[in-house]
FIDREN-828094 format. One record per residue (C-alpha): residue in three letters; x negated, y, z. Coordinates in nm, 2 decimals, always signed. Layout:
// FIDREN-828094
R,ALA,X,Y,Z
...
***
This chain:
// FIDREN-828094
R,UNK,+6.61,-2.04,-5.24
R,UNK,+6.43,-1.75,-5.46
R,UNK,+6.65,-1.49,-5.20
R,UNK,+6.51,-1.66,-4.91
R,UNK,+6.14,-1.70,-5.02
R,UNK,+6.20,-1.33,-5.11
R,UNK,+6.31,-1.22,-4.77
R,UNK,+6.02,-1.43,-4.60
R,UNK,+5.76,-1.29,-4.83
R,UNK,+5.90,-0.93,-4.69
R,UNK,+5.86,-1.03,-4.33
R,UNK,+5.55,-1.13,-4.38
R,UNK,+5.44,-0.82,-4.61
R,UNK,+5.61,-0.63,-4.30
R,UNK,+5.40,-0.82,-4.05
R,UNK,+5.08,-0.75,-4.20
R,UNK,+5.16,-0.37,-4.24
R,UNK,+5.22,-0.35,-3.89
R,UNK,+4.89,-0.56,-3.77
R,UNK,+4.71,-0.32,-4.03
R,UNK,+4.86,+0.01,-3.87
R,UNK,+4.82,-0.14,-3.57
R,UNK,+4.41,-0.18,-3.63
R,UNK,+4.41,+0.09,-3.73
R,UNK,+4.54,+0.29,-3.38
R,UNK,+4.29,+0.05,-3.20
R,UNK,+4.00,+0.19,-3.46
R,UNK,+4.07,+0.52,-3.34
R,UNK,+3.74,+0.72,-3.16
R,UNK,+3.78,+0.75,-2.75
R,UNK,+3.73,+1.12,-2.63
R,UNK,+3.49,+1.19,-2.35
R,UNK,+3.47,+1.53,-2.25
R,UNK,+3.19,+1.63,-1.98
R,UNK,+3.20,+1.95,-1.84
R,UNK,+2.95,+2.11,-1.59
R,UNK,+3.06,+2.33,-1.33
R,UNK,+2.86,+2.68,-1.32
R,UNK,+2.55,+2.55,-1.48
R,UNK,+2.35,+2.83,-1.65
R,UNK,+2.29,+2.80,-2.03
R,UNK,+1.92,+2.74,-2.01
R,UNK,+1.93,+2.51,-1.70
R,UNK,+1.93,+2.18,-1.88
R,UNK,+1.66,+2.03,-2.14
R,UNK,+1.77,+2.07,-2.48
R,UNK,+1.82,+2.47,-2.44
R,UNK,+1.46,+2.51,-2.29
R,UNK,+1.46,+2.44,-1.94
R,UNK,+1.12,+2.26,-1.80
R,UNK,+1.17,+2.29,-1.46
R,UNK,+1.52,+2.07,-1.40
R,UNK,+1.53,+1.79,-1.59
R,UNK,+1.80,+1.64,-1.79
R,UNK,+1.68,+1.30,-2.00
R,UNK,+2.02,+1.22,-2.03
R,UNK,+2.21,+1.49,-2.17
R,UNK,+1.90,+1.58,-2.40
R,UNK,+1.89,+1.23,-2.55
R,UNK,+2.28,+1.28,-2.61
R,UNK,+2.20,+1.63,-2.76
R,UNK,+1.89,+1.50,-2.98
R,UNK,+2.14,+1.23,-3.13
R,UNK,+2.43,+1.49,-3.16
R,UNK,+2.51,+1.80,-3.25
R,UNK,+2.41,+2.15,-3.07
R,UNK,+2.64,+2.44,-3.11
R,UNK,+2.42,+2.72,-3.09
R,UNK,+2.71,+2.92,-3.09
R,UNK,+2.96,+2.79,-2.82
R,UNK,+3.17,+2.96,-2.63
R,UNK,+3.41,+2.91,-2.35
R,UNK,+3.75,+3.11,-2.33
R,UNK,+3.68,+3.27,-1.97
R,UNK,+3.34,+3.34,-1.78
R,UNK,+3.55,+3.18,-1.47
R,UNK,+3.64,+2.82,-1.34
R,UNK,+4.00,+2.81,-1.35
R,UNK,+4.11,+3.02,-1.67
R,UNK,+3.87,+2.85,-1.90
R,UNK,+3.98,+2.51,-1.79
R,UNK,+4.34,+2.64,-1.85
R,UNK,+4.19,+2.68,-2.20
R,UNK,+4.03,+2.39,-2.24
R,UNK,+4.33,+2.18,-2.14
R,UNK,+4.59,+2.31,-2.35
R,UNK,+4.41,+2.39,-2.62
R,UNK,+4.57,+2.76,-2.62
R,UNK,+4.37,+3.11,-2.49
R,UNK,+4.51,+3.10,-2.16
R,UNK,+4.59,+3.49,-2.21
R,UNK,+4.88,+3.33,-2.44
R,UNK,+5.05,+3.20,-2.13
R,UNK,+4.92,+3.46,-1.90
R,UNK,+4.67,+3.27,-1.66
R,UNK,+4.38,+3.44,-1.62
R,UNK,+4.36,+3.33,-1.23
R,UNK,+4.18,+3.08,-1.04
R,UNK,+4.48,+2.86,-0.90
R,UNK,+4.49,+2.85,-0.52
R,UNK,+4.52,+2.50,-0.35
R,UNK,+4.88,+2.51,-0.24
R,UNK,+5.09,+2.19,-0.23
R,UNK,+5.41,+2.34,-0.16
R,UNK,+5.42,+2.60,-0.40
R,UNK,+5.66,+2.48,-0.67
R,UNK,+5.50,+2.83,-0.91
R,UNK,+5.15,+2.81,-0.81
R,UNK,+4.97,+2.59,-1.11
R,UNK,+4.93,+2.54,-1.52
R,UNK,+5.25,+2.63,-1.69
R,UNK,+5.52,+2.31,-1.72
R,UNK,+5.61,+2.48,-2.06
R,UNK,+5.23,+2.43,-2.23
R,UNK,+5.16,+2.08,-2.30
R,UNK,+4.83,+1.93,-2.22
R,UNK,+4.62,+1.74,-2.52
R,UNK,+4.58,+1.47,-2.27
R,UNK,+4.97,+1.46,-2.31
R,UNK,+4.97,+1.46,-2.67
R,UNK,+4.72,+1.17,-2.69
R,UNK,+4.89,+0.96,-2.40
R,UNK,+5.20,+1.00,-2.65
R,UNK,+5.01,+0.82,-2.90
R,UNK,+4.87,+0.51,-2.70
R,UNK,+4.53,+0.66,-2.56
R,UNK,+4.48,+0.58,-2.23
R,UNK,+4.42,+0.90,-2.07
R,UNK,+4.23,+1.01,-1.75
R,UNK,+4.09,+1.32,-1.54
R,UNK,+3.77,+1.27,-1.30
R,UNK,+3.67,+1.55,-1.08
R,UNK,+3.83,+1.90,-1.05
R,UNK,+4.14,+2.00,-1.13
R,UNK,+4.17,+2.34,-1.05
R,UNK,+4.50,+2.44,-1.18
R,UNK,+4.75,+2.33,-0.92
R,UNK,+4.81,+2.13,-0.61
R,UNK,+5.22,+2.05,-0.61
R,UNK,+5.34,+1.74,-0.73
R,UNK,+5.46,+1.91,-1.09
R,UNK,+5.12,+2.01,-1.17
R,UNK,+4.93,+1.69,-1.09
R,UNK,+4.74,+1.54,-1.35
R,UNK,+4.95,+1.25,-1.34
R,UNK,+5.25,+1.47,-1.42
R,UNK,+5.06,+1.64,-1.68
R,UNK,+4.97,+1.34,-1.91
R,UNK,+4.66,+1.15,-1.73
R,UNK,+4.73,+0.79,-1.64
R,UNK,+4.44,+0.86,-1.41
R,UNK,+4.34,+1.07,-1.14
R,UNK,+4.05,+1.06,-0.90
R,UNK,+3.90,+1.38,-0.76
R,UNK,+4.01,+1.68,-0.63
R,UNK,+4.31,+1.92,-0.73
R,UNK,+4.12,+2.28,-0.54
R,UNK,+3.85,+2.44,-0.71
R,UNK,+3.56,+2.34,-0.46
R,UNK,+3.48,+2.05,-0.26
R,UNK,+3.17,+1.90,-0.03
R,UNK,+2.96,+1.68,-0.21
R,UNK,+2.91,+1.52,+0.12
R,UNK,+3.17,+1.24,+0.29
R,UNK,+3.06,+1.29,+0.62
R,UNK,+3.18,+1.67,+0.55
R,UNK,+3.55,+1.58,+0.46
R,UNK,+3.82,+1.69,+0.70
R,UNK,+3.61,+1.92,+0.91
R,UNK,+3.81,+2.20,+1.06
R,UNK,+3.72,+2.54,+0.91
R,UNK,+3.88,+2.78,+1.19
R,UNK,+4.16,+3.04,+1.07
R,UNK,+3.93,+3.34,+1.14
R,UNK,+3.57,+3.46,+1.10
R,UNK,+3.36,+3.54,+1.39
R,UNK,+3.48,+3.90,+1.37
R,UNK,+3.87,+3.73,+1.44
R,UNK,+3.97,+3.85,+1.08
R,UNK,+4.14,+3.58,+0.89
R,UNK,+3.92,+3.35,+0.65
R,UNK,+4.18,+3.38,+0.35
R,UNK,+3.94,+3.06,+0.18
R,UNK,+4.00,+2.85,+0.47
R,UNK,+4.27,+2.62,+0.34
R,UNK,+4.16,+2.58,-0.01
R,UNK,+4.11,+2.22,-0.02
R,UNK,+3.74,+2.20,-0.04
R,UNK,+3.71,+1.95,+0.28
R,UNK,+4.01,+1.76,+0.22
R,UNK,+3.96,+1.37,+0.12
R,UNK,+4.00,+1.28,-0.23
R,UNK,+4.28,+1.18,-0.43
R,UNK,+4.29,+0.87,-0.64
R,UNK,+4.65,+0.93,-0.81
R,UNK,+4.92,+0.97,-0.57
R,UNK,+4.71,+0.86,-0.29
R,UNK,+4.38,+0.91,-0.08
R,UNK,+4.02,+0.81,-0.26
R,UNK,+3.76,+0.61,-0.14
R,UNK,+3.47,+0.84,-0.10
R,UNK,+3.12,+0.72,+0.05
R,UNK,+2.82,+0.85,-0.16
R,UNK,+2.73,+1.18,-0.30
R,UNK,+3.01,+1.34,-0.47
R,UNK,+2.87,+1.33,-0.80
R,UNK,+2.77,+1.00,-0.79
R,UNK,+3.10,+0.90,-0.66
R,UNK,+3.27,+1.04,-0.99
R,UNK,+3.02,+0.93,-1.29
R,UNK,+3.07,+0.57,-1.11
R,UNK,+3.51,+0.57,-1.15
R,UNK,+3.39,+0.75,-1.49
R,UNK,+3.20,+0.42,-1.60
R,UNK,+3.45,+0.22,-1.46
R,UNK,+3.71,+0.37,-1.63
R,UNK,+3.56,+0.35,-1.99
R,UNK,+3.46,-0.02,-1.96
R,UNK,+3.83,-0.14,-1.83
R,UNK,+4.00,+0.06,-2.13
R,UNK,+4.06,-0.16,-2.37
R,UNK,+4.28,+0.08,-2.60
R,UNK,+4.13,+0.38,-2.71
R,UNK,+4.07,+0.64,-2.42
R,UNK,+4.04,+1.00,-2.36
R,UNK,+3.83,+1.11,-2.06
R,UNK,+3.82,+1.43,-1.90
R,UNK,+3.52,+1.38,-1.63
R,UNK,+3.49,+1.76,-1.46
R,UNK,+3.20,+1.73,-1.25
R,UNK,+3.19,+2.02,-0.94
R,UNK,+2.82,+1.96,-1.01
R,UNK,+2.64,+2.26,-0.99
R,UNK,+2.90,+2.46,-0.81
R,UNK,+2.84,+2.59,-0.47
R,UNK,+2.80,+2.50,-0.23
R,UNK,+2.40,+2.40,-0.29
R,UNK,+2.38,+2.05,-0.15
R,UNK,+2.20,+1.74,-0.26
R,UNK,+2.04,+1.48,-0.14
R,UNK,+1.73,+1.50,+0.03
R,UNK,+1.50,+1.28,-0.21
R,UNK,+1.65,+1.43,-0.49
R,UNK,+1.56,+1.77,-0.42
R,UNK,+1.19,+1.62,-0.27
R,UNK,+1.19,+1.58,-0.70
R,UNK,+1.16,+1.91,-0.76
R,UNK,+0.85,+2.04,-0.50
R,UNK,+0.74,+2.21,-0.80
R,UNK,+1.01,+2.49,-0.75
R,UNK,+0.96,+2.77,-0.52
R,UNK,+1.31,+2.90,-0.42
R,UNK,+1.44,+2.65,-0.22
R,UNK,+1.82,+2.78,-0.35
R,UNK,+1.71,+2.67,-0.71
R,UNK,+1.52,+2.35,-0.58
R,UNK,+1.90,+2.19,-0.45
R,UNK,+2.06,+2.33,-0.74
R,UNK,+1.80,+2.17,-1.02
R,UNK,+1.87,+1.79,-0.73
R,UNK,+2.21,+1.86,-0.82
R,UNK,+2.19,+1.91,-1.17
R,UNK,+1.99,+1.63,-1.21
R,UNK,+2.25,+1.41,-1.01
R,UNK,+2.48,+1.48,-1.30
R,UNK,+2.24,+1.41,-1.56
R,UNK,+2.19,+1.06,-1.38
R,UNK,+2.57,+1.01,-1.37
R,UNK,+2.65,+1.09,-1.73
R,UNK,+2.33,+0.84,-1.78
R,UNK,+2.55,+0.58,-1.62
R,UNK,+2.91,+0.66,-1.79
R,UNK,+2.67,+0.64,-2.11
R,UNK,+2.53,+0.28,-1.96
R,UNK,+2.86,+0.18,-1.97
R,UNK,+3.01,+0.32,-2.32
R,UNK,+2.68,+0.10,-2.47
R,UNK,+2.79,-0.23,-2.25
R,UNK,+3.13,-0.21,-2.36
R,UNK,+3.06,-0.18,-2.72
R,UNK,+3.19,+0.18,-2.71
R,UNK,+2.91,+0.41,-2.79
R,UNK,+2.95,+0.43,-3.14
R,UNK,+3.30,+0.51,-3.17
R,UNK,+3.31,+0.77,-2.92
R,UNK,+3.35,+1.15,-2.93
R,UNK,+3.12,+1.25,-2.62
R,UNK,+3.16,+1.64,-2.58
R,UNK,+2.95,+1.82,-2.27
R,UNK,+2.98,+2.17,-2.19
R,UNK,+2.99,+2.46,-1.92
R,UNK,+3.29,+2.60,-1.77
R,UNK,+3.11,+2.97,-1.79
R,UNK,+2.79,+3.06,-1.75
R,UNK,+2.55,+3.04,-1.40
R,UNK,+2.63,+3.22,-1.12
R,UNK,+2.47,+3.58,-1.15
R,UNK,+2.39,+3.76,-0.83
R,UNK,+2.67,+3.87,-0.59
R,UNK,+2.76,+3.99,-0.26
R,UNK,+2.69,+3.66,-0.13
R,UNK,+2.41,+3.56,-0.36
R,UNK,+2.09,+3.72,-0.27
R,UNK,+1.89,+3.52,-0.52
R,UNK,+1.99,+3.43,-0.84
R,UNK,+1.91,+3.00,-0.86
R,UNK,+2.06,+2.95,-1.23
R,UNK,+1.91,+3.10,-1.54
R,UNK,+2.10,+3.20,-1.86
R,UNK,+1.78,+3.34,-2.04
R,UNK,+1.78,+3.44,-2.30
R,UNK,+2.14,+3.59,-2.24
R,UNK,+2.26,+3.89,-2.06
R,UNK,+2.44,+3.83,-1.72
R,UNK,+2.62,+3.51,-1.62
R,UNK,+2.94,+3.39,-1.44
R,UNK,+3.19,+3.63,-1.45
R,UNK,+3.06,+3.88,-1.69
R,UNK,+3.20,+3.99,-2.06
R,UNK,+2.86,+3.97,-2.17
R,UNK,+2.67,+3.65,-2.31
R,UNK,+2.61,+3.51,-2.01
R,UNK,+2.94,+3.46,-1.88
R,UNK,+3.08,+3.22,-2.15
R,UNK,+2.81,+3.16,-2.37
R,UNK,+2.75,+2.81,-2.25
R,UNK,+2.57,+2.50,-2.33
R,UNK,+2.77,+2.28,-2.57
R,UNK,+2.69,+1.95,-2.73
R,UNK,+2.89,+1.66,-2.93
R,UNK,+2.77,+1.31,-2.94
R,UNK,+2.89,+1.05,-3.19
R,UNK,+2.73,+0.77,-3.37
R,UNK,+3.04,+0.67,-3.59
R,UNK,+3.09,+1.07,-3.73
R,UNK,+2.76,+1.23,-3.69
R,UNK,+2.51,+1.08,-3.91
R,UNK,+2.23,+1.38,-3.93
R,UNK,+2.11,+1.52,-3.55
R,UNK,+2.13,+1.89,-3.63
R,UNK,+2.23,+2.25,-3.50
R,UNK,+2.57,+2.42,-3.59
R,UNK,+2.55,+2.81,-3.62
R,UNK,+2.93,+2.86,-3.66
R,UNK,+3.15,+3.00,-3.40
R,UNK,+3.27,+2.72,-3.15
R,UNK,+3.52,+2.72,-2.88
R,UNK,+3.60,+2.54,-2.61
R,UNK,+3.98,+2.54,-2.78
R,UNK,+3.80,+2.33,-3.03
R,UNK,+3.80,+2.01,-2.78
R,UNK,+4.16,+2.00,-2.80
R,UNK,+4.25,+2.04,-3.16
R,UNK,+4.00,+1.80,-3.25
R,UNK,+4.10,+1.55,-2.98
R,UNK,+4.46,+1.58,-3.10
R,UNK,+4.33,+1.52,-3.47
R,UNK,+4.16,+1.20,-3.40
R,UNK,+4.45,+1.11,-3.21
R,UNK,+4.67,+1.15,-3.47
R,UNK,+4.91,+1.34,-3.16
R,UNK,+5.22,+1.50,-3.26
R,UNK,+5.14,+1.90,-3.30
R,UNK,+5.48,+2.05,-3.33
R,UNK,+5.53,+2.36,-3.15
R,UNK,+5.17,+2.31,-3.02
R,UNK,+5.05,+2.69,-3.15
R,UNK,+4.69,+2.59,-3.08
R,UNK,+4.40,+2.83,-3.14
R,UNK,+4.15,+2.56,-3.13
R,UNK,+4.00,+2.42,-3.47
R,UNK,+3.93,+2.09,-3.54
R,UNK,+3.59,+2.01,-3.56
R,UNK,+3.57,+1.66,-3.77
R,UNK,+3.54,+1.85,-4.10
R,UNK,+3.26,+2.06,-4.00
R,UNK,+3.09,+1.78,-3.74
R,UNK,+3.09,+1.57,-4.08
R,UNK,+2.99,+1.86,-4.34
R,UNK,+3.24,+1.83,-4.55
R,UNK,+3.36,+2.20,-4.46
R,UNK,+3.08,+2.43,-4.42
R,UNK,+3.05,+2.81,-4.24
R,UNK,+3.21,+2.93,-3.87
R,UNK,+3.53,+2.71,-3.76
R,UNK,+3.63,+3.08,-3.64
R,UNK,+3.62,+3.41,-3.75
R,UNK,+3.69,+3.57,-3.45
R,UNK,+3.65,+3.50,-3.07
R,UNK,+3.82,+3.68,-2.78
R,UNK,+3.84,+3.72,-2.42
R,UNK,+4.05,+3.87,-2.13
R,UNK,+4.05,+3.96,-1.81
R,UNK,+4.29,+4.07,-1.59
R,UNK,+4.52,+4.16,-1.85
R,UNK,+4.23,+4.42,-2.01
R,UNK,+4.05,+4.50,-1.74
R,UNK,+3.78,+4.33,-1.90
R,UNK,+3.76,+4.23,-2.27
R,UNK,+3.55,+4.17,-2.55
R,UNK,+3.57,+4.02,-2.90
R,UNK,+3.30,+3.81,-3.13
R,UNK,+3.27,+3.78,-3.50
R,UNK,+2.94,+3.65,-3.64
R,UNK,+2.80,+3.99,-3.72
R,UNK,+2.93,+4.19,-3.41
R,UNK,+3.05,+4.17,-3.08
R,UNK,+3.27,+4.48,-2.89
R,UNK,+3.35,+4.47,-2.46
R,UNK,+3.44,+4.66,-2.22
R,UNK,+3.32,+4.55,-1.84
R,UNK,+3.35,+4.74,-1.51
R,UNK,+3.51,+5.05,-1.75
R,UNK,+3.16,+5.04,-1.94
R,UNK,+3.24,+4.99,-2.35
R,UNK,+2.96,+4.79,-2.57
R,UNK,+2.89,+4.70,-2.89
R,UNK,+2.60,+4.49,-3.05
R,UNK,+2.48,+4.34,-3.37
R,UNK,+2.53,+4.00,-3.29
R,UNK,+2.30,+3.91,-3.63
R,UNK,+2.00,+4.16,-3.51
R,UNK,+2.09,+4.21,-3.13
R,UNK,+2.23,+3.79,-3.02
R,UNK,+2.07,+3.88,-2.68
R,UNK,+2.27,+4.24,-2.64
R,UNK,+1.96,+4.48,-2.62
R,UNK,+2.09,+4.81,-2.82
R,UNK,+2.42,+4.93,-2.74
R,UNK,+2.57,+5.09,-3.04
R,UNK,+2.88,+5.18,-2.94
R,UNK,+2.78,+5.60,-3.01
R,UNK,+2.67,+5.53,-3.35
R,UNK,+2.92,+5.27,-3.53
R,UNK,+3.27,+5.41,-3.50
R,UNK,+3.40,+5.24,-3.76
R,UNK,+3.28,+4.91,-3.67
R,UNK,+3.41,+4.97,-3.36
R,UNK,+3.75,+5.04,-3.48
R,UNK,+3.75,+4.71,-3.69
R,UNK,+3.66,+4.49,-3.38
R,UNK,+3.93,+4.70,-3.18
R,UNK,+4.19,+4.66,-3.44
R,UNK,+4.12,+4.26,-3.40
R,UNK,+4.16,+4.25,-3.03
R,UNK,+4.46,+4.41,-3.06
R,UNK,+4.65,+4.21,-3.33
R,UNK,+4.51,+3.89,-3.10
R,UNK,+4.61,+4.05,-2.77
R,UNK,+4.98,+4.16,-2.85
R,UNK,+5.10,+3.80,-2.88
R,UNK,+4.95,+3.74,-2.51
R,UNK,+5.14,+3.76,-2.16
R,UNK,+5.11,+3.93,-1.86
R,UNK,+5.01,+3.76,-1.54
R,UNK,+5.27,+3.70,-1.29
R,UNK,+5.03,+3.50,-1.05
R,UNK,+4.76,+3.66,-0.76
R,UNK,+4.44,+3.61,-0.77
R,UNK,+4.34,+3.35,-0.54
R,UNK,+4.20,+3.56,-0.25
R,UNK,+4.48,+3.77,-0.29
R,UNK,+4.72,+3.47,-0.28
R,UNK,+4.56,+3.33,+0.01
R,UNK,+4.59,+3.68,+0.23
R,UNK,+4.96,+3.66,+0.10
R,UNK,+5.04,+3.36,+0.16
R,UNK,+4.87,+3.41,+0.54
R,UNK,+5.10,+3.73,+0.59
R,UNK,+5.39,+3.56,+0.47
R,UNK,+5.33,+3.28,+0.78
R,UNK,+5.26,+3.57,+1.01
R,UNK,+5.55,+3.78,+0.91
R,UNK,+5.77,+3.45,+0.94
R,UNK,+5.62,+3.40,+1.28
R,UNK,+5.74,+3.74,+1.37
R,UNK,+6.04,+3.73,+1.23
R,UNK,+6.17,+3.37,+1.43
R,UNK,+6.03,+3.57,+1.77
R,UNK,+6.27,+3.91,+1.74
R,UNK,+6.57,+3.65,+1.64
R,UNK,+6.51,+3.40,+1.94
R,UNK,+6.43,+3.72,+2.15
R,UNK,+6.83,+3.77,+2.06
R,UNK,+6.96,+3.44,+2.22
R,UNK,+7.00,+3.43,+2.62
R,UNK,+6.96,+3.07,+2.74
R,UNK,+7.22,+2.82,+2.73
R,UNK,+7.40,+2.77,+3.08
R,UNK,+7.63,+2.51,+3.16
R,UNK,+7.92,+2.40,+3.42
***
């Protein structure tokens, strides 16, 4: 009798340890990660702006935590999301391209061999999803489904129409001068995809995804991790008309549709917010926003610039500041009891490792140069999560690295190097005066860069005036071998 009260005492012991653990998983925080497309650092409220404005994110921001001092890994769309996503400088794995929309390229896309953080939470009962742009590749091995998302709706290029009435319009092959339009088949007018199939899509584009994005957080009823990658305010310029009528008050008609569509995001992240409070899931939930890079600077095809990175130097694109000095907030009730702004060194890499802690993911074999964040979000570890920042283009065509004190580049074969504690807006090049120094920040980009890869991809203009010379020479090719054959008689 005393063996078998014994053994029932066990199972029930057992039973309650497993309800406990079991709380415990459902206790753990959701992850939302927002991230702007192209939006200039001081282009929303809590950095300065006063002409666009942003109620939404700067309530989030006033409530949260502003990193003074965040960085992305790449001052371009599709390297720094590479980044973001595995957690891992995308120089470790070599991808420092923007991945061309190309279905039937089994090569063309994020690395099977690096594992997404979406993956390693998904392994761990989160329910995971992506809204918005994928950007790094459009066969069925690198779909978000297939890399850890239970969810999927958006696009897999690295543009689209924020119109509906604009999808599947025929971009013709050629320019007006007859030479081939190597962007024409990227994907940016095709419909959208909601996992393996089409999407609806009937309103404004950015409205369209903050709306699945609020859906999605109040149906999850484990704990979640959304990535919601808004196009929003990547070109091409187009909002709706009262929206822009908002902003009168702005002369350059360029900037006037880009503050509409800024403002468009702010009022979709108002509503995924809308929804984390009806749900009951504010509280508990990790809401990071951020930039991809920095605002578009002017280019060949930019004659006005209509984002503003004051105070930094340059913008999209650039080793400087302004290419990945972004703006970067976390939001969360449950962790961060004391509004304030964090000095230290933050990365974009930071999302994942953190993500993963909460999570409680598996991190074996990860190699992730992220920190996590919880420590320092909660202050029980003060100082910079990193010592050392770094970038790369192009395999070192274009560099630079950050301490606290210093930063050293090189851009367009030009070498620089500032006093990041005297000079954070890059004002006095020292780089004639402080050779030591600039030895020291060498000698770090060095050890850093010689356990990175070469890239074995094209760029995507590159790829897409390949890939049109491939069909061409194929075309050719078929016409000498049919120009072999004599027709076919019979008797």
């Amino acid at each position: 009798m005393k063996k078998k009260v014994s053994i029932i005492s066990l199972l029930i012991v057992s039973f309650l340890c497993g309800q406990s653990t079991l709380l415990t998983a459902q206790n753990r925080p959701n992850v939302l990660v927002i991230l702007a497309d192209d939006l200039g650092y001081h282009d929303v409220g809590f950095t300065g702006c006063k002409d666009i404005f942003t109620p939404q994110l700067d309530k989030l921001a006033n409530n949260g935590i502003v990193f003074t001092n965040g960085y992305v890994t790449h001052p371009y769309c599709g390297p720094s999301r590479a980044g973001l996503i595995i957690g891992r400088y995308q120089a470790r794995f070599g991808m420092e391209i923007n991945s061309t929309y190309s279905p039937f390229d089994l090569y063309m896309g994020l690395p099977l061999e690096e594992k997404t953080f979406a993956k390693r939470m998904q392994e761990t009962g989160y329910r995971t999803g992506i809204i918005g742009k994928w950007h790094l590749g459009a066969a069925a091995p690198y779909h978000p489904n297939n890399r850890g998302f239970d969810h999927f709706y958006g696009f897999l290029s690295g543009g689209h129409t924020y119109f509906p009435e604009q999808v599947n319009t025929i971009i013709p092959l050629v320019n007006k001068k007859g030479k081939p339009n190597y962007g024409a088949n990227e994907g940016d007018f095709y419909p959208l995809v909601l996992n393996n199939g089409a999407g609806e899509f009937n309103e404004y584009l950015t409205t369209a995804l903050s709306r699945d994005a609020a859906k999605f957080v109040k149906e999850s009823d484990t704990p979640f991790m959304l990535y919601l990658a808004y196009n929003a305010p990547h070109m091409p310029l187009q909002a709706p008309k009262e929206t822009i009528e908002k902003y009168k008050h702005i002369e350059s008609k360029e900037r006037r549709i880009y503050a509409a569509m800024i403002d468009k995001m702010d009022e979709g992240i108002g509503m995924v917010v809308d929804a984390l409070k009806e749900s009951g899931k504010l509280d508990n939930t990790i809401i990071f926003f951020l930039s991809d890079n920095g605002g578009v600077a002017t280019t060949g095809y930019n004659k006005e610039i209509f984002s503003s990175n004051y105070p930094f130097k340059k913008g999209k694109g650039s080793m400087y500041e302004g290419g990945s000095h972004v703006p970067f907030i976390v939001h969360w009730p449950n962790g961060v009891k004391k509004p304030r702004q964090f000095e230290g060194l933050v990365s974009s890499l930071d999302i994942a490792a953190t993500a993963i802690a909460v999570s409680e993911a598996d991190t074996e074999n990860a190699k992730l140069d992220g920190v996590n964040l919880l420590p320092y979000l909660q202050n029980e570890v003060k100082g910079s999560p990193h010592s050392a920042l770094f970038w790369r283009a192009s395999e070192g065509k274009g560099w630079a690295v950050r301490t606290s004190t210093s930063k050293f580049l090189l851009e367009n074969k030009n070498m620089a190097l500032y006093n990041m504690e005297l000079d954070p807006f890059e004002s006095n090049n020292l780089i004639e005066s402080s050779n030591l120094q600039r030895k020291k920040m060498a000698n770090l980009w060095n050890n850093w860069n010689a356990n990175n890869q070469p890239v074995i991809w094209l760029q995507a203009n590159a790829y897409q005036k390949k890939r049109l010379e491939m069909y061409r020479e194929l075309h050719e090719e078929l016409k000498v071998e049919a120009l072999k054959r004599t027709p076919k008689t019979i008797e």
